[in-house]
Structures are given as C-alpha cells and as structure tokens.
N, C-alpha and C positions, 0 to 999 in steps of 0.2 A: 504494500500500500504506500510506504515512502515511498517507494521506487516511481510508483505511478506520480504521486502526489509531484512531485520536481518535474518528471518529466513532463506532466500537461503543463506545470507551473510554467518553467523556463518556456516552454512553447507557446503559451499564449504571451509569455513577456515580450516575445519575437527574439526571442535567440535564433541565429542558425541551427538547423536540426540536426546538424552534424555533432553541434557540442548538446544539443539539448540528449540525444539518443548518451551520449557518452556519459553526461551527469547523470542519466536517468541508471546505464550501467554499473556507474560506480556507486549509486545511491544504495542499489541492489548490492552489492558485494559489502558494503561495509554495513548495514544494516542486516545481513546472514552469515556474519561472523565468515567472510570470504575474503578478507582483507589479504591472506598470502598469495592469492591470486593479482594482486596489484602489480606486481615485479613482474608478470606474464603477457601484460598488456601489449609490448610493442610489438613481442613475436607472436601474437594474436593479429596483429593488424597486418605484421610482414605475412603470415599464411594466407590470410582470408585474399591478399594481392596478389599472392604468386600463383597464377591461374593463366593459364595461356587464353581461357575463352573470353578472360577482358580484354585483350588486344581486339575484339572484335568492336566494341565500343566507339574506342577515338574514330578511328577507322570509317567507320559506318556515321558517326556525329560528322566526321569530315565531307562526306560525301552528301549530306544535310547542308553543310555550311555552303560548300559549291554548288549547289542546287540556289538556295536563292539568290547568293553574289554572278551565278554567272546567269540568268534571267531563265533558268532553263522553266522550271514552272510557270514561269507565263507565256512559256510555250505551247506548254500541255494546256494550258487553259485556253487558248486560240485554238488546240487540234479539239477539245469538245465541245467548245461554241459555234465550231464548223458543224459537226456529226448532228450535236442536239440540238442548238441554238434556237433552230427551225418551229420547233412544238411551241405549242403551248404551256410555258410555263420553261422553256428550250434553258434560260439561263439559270435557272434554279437546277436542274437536272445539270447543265455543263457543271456547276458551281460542286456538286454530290459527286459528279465523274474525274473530276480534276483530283478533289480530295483524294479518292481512291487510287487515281494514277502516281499521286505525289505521296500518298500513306506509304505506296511500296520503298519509297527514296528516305523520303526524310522520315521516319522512322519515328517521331515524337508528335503528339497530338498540341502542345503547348507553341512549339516552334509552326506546326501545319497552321492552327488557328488564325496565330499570327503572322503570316505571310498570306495565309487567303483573306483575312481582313480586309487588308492593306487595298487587296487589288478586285475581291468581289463583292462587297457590300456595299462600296460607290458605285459599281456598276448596275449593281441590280436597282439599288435605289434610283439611278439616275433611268435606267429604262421603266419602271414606272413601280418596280416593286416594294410592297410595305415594308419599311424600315425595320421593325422587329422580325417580321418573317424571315427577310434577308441576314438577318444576324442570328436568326436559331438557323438557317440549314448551313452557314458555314460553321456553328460552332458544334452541330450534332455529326457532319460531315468530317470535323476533323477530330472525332473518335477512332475515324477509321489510322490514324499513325502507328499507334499501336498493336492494331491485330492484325494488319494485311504484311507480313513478310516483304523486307526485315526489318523487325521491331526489336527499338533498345529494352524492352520492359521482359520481353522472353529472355532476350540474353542476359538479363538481369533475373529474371524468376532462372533460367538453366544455372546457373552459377550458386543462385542461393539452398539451390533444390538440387543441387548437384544432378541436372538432366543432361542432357546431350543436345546442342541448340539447331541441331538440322532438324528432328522432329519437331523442335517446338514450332522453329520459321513456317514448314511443310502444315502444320496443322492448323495456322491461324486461316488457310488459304480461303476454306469453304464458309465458316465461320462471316469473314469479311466478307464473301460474298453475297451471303447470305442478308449481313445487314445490307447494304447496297441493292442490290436488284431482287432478289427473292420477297418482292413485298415488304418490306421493311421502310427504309428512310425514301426509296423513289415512291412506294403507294402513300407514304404522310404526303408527302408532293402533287401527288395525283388527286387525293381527294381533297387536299387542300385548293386545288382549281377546280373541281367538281361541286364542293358544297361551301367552299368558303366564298370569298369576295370575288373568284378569278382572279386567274395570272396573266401577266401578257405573254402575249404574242412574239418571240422573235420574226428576224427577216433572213433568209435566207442568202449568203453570198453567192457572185457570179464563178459557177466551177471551176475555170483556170486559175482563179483566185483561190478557193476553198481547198484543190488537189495541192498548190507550192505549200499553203501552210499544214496541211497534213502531215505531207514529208515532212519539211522543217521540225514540225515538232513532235513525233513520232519515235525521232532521234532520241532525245532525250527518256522516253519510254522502252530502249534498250537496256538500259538499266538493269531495272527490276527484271527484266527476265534473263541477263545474264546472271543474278544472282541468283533466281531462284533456280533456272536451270540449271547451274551447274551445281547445285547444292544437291537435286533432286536425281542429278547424274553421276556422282559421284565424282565428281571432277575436280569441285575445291568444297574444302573448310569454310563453315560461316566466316572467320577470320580470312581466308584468303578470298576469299565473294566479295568481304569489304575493303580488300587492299585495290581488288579488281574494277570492282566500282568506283575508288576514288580517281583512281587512274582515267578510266574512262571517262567522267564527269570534270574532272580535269582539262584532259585534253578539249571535252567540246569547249568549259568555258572560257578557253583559250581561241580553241575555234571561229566563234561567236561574238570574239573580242569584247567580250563582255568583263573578262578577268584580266588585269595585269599583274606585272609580275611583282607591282608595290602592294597589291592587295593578297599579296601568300602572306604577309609576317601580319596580319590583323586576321585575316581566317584559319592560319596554326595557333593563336592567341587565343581565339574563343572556342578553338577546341579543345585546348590545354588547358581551359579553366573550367569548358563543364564536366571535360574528363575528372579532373580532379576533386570536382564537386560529387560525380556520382560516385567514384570510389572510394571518397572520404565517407561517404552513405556506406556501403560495402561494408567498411573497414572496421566503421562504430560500431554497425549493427553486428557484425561479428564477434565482437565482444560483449554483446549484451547477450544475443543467443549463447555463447558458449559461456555466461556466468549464468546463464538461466537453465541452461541443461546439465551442470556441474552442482545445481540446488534437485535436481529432480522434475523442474515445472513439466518439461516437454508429457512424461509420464501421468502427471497429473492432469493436463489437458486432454493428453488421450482419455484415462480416466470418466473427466468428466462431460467429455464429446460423446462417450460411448453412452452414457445414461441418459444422455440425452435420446439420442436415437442410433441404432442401427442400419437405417435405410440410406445407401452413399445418395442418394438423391435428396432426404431431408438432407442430407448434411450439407449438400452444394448449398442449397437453399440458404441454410444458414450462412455461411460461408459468403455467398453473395450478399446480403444484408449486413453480415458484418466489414465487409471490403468498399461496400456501399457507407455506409456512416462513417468507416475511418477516412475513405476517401474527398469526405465533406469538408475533413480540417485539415490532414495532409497530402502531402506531396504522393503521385504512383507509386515510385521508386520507395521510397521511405517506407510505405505500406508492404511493400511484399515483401523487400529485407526483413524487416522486424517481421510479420507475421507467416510467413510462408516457413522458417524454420521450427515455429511452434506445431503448424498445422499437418505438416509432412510422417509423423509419427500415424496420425490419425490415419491420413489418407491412405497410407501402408497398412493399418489394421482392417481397414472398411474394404482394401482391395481395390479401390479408384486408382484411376490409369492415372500416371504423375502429368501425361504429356494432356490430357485430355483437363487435369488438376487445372495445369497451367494456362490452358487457353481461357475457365472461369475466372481465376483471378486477374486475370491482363485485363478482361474485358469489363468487369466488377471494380478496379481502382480507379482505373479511368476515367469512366462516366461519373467519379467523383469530379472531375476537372470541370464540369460543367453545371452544376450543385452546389445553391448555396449552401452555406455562407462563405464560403471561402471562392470554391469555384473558380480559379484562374483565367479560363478558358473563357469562363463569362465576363469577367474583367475587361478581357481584353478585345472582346466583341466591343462592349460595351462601351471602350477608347474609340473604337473606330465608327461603330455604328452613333454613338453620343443616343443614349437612348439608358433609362434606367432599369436595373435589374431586374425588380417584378414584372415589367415588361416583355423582356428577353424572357427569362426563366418561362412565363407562361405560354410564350411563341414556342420555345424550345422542345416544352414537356411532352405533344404528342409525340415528337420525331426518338427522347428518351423512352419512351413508353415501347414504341418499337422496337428498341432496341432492347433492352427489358425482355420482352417478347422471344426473341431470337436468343437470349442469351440461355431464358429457363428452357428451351426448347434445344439449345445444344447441352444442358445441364443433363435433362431427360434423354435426350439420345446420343451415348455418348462418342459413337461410332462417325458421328458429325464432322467430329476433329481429330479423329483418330484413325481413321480408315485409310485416308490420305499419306499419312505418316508411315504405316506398316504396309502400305503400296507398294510405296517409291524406296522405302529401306530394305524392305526386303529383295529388294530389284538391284 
C-alpha cells in the first residue's frame, strides 16, 4: 500500500514516470524489509537492456522520424484521396486509409495522431466537414499505430513477456484489419453519412493526374510490406526489417529532397531521446517486477485471478477493463511494462496463447490515449482541431465503441490473431 500510495503520489505530482515507477520500486523494497536488494539495482537495469530485441526500437522510431521529415505520408495521403476521395464522405475514408497505411510505418499512435492532425482536420474542415467529426476519425484512426505491424508496443509487450516479436508483428495483421474495413471505424463513417447530418461529397481528379500520384506515392507504401514480408519469409529479424526500413525510407527522403543532410543530426537526436525514454521505462519497470516477484506478488495474483474466475475469456475481459482504466492516466508503454509481468503467471495457468495475450493488451492500453482525463491523443486533436474535449470525446465515442466491439470479438475468438502467426511460422 506505501508502494502504491508514492507511486500514484509522485504521478499525479507530474514526476517523470521513469522516476515515479522507480520510487514506487524502492518504496516497495524498503517497506518489505528488501533493502539488500538495493546494491542489485544497476545490474537489474544493465539485464533488463541487454536484449538484442530492443535494437528493434530506435530503428523502427527512426524510420517514424523519416516518414514525417521527408513528406513521405503526405504522400500516402494524396494516393487515398485519389482511390476514395470520390465517395461520399471520400475524405473521411482517405483520412481512416492513410492512418492505416502510415500505422504500418510509424508505429506509434501519439506520433500518427499528430502528424494527421496537422494535415487532415484542416482539410476536412475546410471541405465542408464538422469540426468534431473530423477530429474523432483522425484521433480513433490513429489507434491503428499500434496494432497494424510494426508496432513499438509489441516489441515492447515481446521483450517484457519474453515472446518472440515476429508472431507478435504477424498477429496484429487481421486484428487491424478488422478495425478498418470489417465494419468497424469505415461503417461508424458510413452510417454516420447515412443517418447523421451527411458528409460531402468529394470531386474526383483528371486520370493522368490521379495515375502520377498513385505511383509517387505508393513508393512510400513499400515499406510496410518489405517488412512484413520479409519477416513473414523468413528473411530478416524484426530488428533487421527495421534496419531495412530505415535505409529505405532514407534513401526516398533523400530522393524527394525532402531531407538534407543538416537534418540527420536533429532526426538521430529525437530518436536518441525517445529511445532513451522508452528504455528508461524498460529499465525501472524491471526492477519493480523483479522486487515484486522476489516478495511472492506474481503468485499471489495468480492466486487471486484464479478465484476470480477460470474462464480465459472472463479473464481477457477483465484484463481489458483493467488496461482500459490504467490506460486513462498512463502512458501505453508504462502500462504493459508494469502490468504484463504481473499478469503472465496467470495467462500461463489459464493456458491463453501469450501471442494472442499480446495482441488484447496492445489494443486495451491504447484506446486509453484517446480517454479522458488524461487522453493524449485527445489533446492533441484538440490543439489542432481548437474544439473542447467533451466535444471531441462525444464525436469520438461511436468510432471507440467499434472498436471495443472488435476487440471482445478477437478476445472470444482467439484464433483471430493467432492463426496468422502459426501460418507463416510454421512455413
């Protein structure tokens, strides 16, 4: 209860979580008489780093960074304002297709939000669409960072779960598809031009026009399928998929002369600092798990998960609700460091697939980023849209709701996320 008591303490004070996870660690060790454990701490922080599947991180964050410095996603957003544009409602659906294309690249839902802000919520407003509207389908749209492969939050759940990060990538596949086109966020769009107020209309461009930008931006849409191919080929490591990728992504922004060569030492700059932000997450949380499982807790939560229920399906449930309220005050990452090594004992006794584990929790912290009170994701609509929360939030909620939807419905079958994985591995 100290332990707790410091921990929310410091967190609401606005500590960095880094140190808040840390004093909540230590609070826990010297209040259960674990104090010889203190001298242990750094070579707890040098293990939980020495992991060759964190090389996949900077890597892949880099390949984020070059995606928006060299304009490549507003490429992608030109090839599906060609394809959709046209419908009714065309740029709301470009604005869901883009995400998705760019989910595969940039990899975080925080960084997606905010680059599609930027460039489609003046758009849709300025072609005739509701301010709020326009600012829930870009902030429930860029959910999709995390699930559609390659996502930093799997490799961040493979590392803390000790999985294997090619199933995890392979598994998000169907999942993400599933919210995007399977009735999920494109039918909120559709009935929302059906029984709401109507959407407009886009105009269709002149073909020899619409064919140059296709190609052009299409390019940039090799990406994601060099990685997932060769991942699903056996060809390269998630880690070399992201070496591969940044190279690539490189080169076009080089291409496109979008990138100079004075903008390399500010884009290795803010990948060295979120690198070190996420593994300093990593590093804490690995010390709070191993002074928590050196007390017994791990055990005791099995314990008391199992009295709760025996059905792996109540327990997603739970699991989801409880990844949903932690995810209202923190950070993704921070949620499933700390709790993914509590819950893993569980999901080992109930017999739940880890890789199918993983794909609930990735999808569960997330949709916290869009959820007040904290809600980041909503934030930062919110900057760009200039429009206040209750607003947003209430525009937001059916396209959440869907996704909700999709998620208990990959909870209940869990072959969903899993089938994909023991496909392409067994192959």
């Amino acid at each position: 209860m100290t332990a707790l008591i410091v921990f929310f303490g410091l967190l609401f004070a606005g500590l960095p979580i880094v140190a808040t996870i840390l004093a909540g660690a230590v609070a826990f060790m010297a209040t259960n008489d674990l104090s010889v454990l203190f001298d242990s701490i750094p070579i707890q922080f040098y293990g939980a780093l020495e992991i060759n599947s964190l090389l996949a991180i900077p890597l892949f964050l880099l390949v984020g960074e070059i995606m928006n410095k060299g304009g490549l996603t507003q490429r992608l957003i030109a090839v599906t304002e060609v394809l959709v544009g046209g419908l009714r409602g065309g740029l709301a659906y470009a604005n869901l297709f883009t995400n998705a294309m760019a989910a595969s690249i940039l990899g975080s839902a925080v960084a997606q939000i905010g680059v599609m802000s930027k460039v489609m919520i003046p758009a849709m407003e300025k072609a005739g669409y509701n301010r709020a509207f326009s600012g829930a389908v870009t902030v429930s749209s860029g959910l999709l960072g995390p699930i559609i492969p390659p996502s930093m939050l799997m490799i961040i759940y493979g590392v803390v779960a000790v999985q294997p990060i090619a199933p995890l990538f392979i598994a998000g596949i169907v999942p993400g598809i599933l919210i995007v086109l399977a009735l999920a966020l494109a039918l909120v769009i559709f009935l929302y031009g059906v029984f709401g107020p109507g959407l407009p209309k886009g105009e269709r461009g002149h073909r020899s026009e619409s064919v140059k930008i296709v190609v052009a931006g299409l390019v940039p849409g090799l990406i994601p399928v060099v990685v997932i191919a060769g991942i699903m080929l056996g060809v390269m490591t998630p880690t070399e998929s992201g070496a591969v990728a940044s190279i690539i992504a490189l080169v076009m922004g080089f291409a496109y002369r979008e990138i100079k060569v004075r903008d390399l030492g500010k884009i290795f700059l803010d990948v060295a600092t979120n690198t070190a932000t996420i593994t300093g997450l990593i590093a804490a949380a690995s010390v709070l798990s191993w002074a928590l499982a050196f007390q017994g807790v791990p055990d005791l939560v099995v314990e008391w998960m199992k009295s709760l229920t025996d059905s792996p399906f109540v327990f997603l449930l739970l699991v989801i609700v409880m990844m949903l309220t932690l995810g209202m005050f923190l950070e993704s990452i921070s949620v499933l460091i700390v709790v993914v090594p509590l819950l893993m004992p569980v999901v080992n006794a109930l017999g739940i697939d880890p890789i199918h584990f993983g794909v609930i929790c990735t999808v569960s912290t997330v949709i916290g980023l869009v959820t007040p009170p904290v809600g980041p994701g909503l934030y930062i609509a919110m900057v760009q849209a200039d429009i206040r929360m209750g607003a947003l939030f209430r525009a937001t909620l059916p396209f959440l709701i869907a996704v909700l939807a999709v998620l208990v419905l990959v909870a209940a079958v869990p072959q969903l996320s899993t089938w994909l994985p023991a496909l392409t591995m067994s192959n």
